[in-house]
Wavefront OBJ file of the C-alpha trace (Angstrom):
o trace
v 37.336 34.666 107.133
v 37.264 31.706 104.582
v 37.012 32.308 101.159
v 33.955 31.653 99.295
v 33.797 29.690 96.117
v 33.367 31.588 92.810
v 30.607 32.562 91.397
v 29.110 33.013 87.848
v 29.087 36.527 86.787
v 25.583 37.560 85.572
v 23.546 41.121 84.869
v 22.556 43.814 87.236
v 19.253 42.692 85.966
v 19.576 39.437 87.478
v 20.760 40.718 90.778
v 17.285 42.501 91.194
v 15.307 39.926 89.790
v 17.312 37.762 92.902
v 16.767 40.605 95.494
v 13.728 38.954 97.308
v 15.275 35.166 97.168
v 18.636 37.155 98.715
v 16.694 38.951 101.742
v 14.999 35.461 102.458
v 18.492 34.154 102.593
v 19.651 36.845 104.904
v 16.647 36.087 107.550
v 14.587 39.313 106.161
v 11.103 37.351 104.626
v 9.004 39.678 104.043
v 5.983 39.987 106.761
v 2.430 39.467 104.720
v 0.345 42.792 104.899
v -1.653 43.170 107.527
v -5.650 42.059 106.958
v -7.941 43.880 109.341
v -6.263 44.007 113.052
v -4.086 41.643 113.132
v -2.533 41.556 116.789
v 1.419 42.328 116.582
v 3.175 38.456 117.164
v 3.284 37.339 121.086
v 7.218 37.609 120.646
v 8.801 41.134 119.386
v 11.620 43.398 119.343
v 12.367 46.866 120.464
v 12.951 49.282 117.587
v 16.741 48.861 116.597
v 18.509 52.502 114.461
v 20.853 52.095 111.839
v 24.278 52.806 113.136
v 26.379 54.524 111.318
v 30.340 55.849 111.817
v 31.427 52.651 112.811
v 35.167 52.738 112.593
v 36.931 49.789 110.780
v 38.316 46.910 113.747
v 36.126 48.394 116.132
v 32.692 46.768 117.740
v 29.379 47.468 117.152
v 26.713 48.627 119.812
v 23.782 46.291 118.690
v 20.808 46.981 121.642
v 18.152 44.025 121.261
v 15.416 44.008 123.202
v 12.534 40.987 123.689
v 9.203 42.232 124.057
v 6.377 39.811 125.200
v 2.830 40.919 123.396
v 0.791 37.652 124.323
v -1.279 36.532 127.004
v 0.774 33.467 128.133
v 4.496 33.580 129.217
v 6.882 31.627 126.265
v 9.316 29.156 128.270
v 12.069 29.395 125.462
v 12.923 32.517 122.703
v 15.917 32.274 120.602
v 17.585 35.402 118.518
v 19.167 34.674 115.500
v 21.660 37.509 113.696
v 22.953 37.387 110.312
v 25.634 40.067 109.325
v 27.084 40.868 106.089
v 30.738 40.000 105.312
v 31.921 43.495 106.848
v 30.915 42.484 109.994
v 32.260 39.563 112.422
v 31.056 37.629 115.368
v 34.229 37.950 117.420
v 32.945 35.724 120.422
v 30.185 33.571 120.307
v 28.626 32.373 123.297
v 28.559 28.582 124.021
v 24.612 28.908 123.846
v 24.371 30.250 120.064
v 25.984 28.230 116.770
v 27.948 30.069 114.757
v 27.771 29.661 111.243
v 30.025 30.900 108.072
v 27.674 30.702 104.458
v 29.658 31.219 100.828
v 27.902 33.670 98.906
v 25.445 32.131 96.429
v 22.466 33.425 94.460
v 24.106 36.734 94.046
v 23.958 37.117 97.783
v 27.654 37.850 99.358
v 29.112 35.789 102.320
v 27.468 36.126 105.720
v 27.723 35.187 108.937
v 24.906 33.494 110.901
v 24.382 33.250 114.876
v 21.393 31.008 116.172
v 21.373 31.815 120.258
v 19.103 29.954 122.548
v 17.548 31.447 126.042
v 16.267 29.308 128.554
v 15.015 31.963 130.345
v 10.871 32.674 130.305
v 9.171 35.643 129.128
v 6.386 36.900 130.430
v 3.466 38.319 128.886
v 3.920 42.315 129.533
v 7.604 42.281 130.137
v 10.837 43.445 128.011
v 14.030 41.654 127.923
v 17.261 42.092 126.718
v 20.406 40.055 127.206
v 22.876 40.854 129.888
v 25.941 41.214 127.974
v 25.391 42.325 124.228
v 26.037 39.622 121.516
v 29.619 40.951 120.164
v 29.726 42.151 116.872
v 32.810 43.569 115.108
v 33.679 45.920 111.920
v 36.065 44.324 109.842
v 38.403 46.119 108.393
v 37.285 45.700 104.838
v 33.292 47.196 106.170
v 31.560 49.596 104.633
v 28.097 49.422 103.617
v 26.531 46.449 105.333
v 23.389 45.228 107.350
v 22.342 43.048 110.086
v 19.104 41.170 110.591
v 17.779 40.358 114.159
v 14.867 37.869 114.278
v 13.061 36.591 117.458
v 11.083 33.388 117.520
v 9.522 30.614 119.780
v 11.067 27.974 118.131
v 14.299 26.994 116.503
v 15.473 28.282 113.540
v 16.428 26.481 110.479
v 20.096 27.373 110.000
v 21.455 27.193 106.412
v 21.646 24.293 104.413
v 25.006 25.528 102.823
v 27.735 24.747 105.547
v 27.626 23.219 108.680
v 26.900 25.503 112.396
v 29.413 25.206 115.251
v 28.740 25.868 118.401
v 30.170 28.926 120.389
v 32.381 28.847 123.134
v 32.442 31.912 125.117
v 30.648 32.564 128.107
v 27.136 32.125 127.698
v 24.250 35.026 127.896
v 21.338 35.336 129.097
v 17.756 37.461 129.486
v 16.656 39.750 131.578
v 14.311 41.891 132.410
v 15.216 45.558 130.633
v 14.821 48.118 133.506
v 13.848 50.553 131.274
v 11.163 48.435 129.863
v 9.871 48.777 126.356
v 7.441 47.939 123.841
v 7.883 45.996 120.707
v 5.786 45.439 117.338
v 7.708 43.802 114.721
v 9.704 40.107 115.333
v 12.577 40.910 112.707
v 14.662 44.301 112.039
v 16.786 45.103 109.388
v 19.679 47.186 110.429
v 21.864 48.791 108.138
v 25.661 49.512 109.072
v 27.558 52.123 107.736
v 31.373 52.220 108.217
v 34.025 54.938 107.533
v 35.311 53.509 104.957
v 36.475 54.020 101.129
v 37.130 51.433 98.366
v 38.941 52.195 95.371
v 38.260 50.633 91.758
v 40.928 49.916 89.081
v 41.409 49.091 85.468
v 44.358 47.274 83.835
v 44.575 47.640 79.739
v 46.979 45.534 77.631
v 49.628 46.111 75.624
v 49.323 44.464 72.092
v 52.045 43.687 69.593
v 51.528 41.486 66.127
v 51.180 42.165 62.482
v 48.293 42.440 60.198
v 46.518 39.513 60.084
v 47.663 38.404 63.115
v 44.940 37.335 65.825
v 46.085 38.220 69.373
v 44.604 37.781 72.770
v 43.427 41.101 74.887
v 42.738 40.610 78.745
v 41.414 43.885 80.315
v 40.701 43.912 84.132
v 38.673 45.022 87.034
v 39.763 45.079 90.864
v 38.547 46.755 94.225
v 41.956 47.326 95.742
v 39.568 48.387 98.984
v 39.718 48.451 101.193
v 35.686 48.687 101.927
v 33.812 46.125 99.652
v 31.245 47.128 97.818
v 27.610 44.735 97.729
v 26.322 45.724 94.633
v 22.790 45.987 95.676
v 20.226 47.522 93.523
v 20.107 51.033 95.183
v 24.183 50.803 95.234
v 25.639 53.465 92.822
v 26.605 50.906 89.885
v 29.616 50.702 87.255
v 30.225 48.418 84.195
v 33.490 48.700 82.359
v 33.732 49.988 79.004
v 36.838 48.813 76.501
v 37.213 50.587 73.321
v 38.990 48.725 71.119
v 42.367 50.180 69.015
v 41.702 51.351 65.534
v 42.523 48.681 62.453
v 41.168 45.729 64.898
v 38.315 43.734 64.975
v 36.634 41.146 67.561
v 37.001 37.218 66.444
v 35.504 36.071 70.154
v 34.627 38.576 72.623
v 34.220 38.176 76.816
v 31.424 36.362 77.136
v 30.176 39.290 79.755
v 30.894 41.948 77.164
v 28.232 42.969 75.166
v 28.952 45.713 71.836
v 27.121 48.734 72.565
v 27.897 50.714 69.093
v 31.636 50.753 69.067
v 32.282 49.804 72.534
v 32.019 46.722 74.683
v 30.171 47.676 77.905
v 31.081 44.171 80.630
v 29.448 43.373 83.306
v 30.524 43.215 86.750
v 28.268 41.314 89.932
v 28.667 41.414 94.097
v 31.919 39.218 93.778
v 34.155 41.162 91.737
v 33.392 44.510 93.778
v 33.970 42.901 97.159
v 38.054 43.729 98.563
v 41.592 42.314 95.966
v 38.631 40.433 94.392
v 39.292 40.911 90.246
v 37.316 40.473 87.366
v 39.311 39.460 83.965
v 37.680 40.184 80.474
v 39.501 37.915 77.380
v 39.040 39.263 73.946
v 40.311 37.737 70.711
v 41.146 40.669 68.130
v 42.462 40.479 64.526
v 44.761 42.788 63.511
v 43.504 44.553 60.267
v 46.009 46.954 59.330
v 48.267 49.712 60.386
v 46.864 52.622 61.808
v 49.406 55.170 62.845
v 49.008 55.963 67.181
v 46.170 53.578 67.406
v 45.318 53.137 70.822
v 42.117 51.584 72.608
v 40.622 52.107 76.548
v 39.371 50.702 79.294
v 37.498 53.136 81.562
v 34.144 52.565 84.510
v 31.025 53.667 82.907
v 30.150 55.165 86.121
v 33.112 57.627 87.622
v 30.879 59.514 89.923
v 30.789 57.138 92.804
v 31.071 58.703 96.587
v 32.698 55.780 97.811
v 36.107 56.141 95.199
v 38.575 58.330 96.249
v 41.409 57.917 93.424
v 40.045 58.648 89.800
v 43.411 58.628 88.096
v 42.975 54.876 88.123
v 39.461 54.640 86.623
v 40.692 54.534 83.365
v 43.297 52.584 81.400
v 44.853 52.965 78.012
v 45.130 49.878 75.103
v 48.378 50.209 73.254
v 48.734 48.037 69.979
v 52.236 48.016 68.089
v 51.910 46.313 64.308
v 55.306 44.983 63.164
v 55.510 45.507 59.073
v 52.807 47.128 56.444
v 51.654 50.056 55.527
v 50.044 52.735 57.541
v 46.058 52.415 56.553
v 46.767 49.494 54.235
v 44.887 46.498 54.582
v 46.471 42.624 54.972
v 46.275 42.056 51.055
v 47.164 45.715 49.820
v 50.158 45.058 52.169
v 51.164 41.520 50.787
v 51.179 43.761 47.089
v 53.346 46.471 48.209
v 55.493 44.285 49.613
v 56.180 41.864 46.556
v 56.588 44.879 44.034
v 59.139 46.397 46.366
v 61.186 43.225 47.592
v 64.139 42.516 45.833
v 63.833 38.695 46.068
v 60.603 38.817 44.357
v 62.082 41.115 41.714
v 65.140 38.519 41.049
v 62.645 35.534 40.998
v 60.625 38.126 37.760
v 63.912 38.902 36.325
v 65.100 35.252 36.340
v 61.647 33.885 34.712
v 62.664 36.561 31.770
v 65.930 35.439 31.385
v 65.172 31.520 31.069
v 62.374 33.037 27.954
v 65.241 34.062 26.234
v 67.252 31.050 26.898
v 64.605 28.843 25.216
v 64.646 31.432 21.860
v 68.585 31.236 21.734
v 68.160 27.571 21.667
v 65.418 27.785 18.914
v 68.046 30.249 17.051
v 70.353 26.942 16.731
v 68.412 24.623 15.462
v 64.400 25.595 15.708
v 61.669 28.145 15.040
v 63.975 30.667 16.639
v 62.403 34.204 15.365
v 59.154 33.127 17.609
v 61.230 32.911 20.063
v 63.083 35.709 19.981
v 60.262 38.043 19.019
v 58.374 36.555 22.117
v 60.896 37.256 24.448
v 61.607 40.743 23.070
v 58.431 41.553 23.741
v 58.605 40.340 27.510
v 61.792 42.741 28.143
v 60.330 45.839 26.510
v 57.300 45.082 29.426
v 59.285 44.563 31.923
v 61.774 47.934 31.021
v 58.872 49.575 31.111
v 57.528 49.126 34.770
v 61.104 50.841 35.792
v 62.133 47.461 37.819
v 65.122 48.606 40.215
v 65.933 44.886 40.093
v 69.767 44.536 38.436
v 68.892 41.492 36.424
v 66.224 42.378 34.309
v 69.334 44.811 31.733
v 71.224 41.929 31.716
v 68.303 39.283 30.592
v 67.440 42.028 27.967
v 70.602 42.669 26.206
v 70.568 38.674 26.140
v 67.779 38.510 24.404
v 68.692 41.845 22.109
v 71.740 39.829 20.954
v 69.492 36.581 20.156
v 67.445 38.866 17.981
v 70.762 40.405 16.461
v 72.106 36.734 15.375
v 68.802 35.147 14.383
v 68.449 37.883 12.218
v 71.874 37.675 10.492
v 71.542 34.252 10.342
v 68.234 34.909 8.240
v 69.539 37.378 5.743
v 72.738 35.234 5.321
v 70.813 32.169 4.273
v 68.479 34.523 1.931
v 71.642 35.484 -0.400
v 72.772 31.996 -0.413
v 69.168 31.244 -1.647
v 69.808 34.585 -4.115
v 73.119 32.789 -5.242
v 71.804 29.652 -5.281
v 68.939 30.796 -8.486
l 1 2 3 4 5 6 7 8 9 10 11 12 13 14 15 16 17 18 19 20 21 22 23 24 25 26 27 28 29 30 31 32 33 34 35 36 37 38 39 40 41 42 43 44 45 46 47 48 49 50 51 52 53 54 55 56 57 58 59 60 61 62 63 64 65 66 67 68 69 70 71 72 73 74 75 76 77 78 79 80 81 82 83 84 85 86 87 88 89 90 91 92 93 94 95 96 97 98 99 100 101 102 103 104 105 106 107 108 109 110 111 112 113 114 115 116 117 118 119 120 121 122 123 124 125 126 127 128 129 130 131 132 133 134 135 136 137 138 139 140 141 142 143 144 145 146 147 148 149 150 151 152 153 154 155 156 157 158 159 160 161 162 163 164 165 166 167 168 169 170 171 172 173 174 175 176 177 178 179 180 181 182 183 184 185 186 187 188 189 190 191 192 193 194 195 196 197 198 199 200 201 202 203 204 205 206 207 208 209 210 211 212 213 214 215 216 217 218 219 220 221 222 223 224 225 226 227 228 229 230 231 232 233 234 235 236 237 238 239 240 241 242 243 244 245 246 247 248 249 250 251 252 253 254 255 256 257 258 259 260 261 262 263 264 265 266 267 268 269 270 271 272 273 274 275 276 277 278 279 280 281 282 283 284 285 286 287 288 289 290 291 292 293 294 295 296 297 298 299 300 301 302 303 304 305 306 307 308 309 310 311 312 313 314 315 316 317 318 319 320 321 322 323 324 325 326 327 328 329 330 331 332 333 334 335 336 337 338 339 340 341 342 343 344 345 346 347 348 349 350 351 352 353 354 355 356 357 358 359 360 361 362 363 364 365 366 367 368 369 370 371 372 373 374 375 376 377 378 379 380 381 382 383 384 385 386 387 388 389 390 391 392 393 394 395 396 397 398 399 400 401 402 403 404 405 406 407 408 409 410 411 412 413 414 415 416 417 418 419 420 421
């Protein structure tokens, strides 16, 4: 079976809103209410029973019968069936057109058969076709549906792809021998298959350091091998990611929505059909360290009759933060790391000594006692913070020894001054 383009991803909301506009898509308008007593329509069909147990690869026993209600014998009826993509038209006969149709409007893929029958029915009289239209369970059914509709004219077929006509033998009507009545001209027909499907998450393993932004893509897949239509009355899931502690979101999924601290994304028919997968794309910012910080994908809904394997229903989000502090923040961690660095303490150490340089020059020729007071005063400071770095004794006995000559230079020239009176 073809593949059918992709399609937007949108709320369950919008799937039910869409629910009528699908079933008019799949042949299944609904019939206005009755007013008074209305007469059944001239052309109708025998009641047709969901079927159920259908085994994956094998056909499906679809009785039709055409029931005349009128007055006046119709010269030409056609049937036209429309299956869900579990089911296949294996053989379709040279009077019908086969047609394939994409899913769109939140409806999933479908196949449509248009069959023509020369054949007249008589007022009174019940039909049904000699051999059975085939239809087939593909391996990937599960929970589908067939409509049958029976008209007096041709059908419309769908405007989305292009019909091709069938080429095995052709069938015809005749008359049932058991008879039958009929009071409806369309039938939905559910068909249930034996049949699992399995759903899976994928988390992520992050790596950066704080500050860092990094990309997170969490994922959803039916591994099957039933699909899944997610219908309105179908037991529903959304996944849920949790996010690792000491991240935050710059851009979520555009389908994931914050609901307190998680993000609960939405998933439509597409995603839930057989190997199809849905991929959610977050942008996080790495805020700090957080010792064992791990996030989580996991279904919202792990309940569902349909999923044998729950080990897979949830995935964990690992992050792994290269440098900082456990709990400290991008700026506290900048601090730490310059007051514990060694370069950093060099680079203080050296702005010290070049202080005292500029006071031994003073001591030679200048102000020098400003000089060396000031810079004095800068190595007491920096003794005091209890700097491991191995420069700062050396820049301070530096500037002790300026001190010690600018002050034996001073009392020298004060008894020459002495002698001098």
């Amino acid at each position: 079976m073809p593949t059918p383009p992709y399609r937007r991803r949108v709320s369950r909301s919008a799937v039910a809103t869409l629910g009528a506009a699908g079933l008019v898509a799949l042949g299944a308008a609904p019939t206005p209410a009755a007013v008074g007593d209305e007469a059944p329509p001239s052309l109708a069909l025998g009641d047709i029973k969901p079927i159920t147990g259908v085994r994956p690869g094998s056909p499906v026993d679809l009785p039709v019968t055409v029931v005349n209600n009128g007055t006046t014998t119709v010269e030409k009826v056609w049937i036209k069936y429309t299956a869900t993509r579990g089911l296949a038209f294996p053989e379709v006969p040279s009077n019908c057109q086969n047609q394939y149709v994409g899913a769109y409007d939140e409806m999933p893929e479908r196949w449509i058969a248009i069959c023509a029958f020369d054949e007249p029915v008589k007022p009174g009289v019940a039909y049904t076709p000699r051999n059975p239209f085939a239809v087939k369970a593909e391996k990937h059914a599960f929970d589908d549906e067939m409509w049958v509709t029976v008209t007096d004219y041709e059908p419309s077929p769908d405007e989305n792809s292009v019909p091709v006509r069938g080429t095995a033998p052709e069938i015809e009507l005749i008359e049932s021998p058991t008879g039958g009545t009929g009071s409806k001209d369309r039938f939905r027909v559910p068909v249930t298959s034996v049949n699992s499907a399995d759903y899976e998450v994928t988390g992520a393993a992050l790596r950066g350091k704080p500050g860092d932004t990094v990309t997170m893509k969490v994922t959803f897949t039916n591994t099957g091998p039933g699909w899944v239509w997610s219908r309105p009355e179908t037991p529903w899931t959304s996944v849920l990611v949790t996010l690792p502690a000491g991240t935050s979101v710059v851009k979520p999924d555009f389908y994931c929505k914050p609901k307190g601290k998680v993000y609960n994304c939405g998933l439509t028919t597409r995603p839930q059909e057989h190997l199809e997968t849905a991929t959610f794309t977050f942008k996080l910012k790495i805020d700090k360290k957080v010792a064992g910080a791990k996030g989580l994908v996991a279904l919202s809904n792990r309940k569902l009759p349909f999923d044998p394997d729950k080990a897979n229903d949830t995935a964990p989000i690992t992050l792994e933060v290269t440098g900082g502090e456990p709990g400290a923040t991008e700026g506290a961690t900048g601090g730490a790391t310059g007051g514990t660095d060694g370069g950093s303490g060099s680079t203080g150490g050296s702005g010290g000594g070049s202080t005292g340089s500029t006071g031994s020059t003073d001591s030679t020729g200048g102000s020098s006692s400003a000089g060396g007071a000031g810079t004095a005063t800068t190595g007491g400071n920096l003794a005091a913070t209890g700097s491991s770095s191995p420069t700062l004794p050396i820049a301070g006995a530096a500037a002790a020894a300026v001190v010690m000559g600018a002050g034996t230079i001073l009392v020298v020239r004060r008894r020459r001054a002495r002698h001098d009176n």
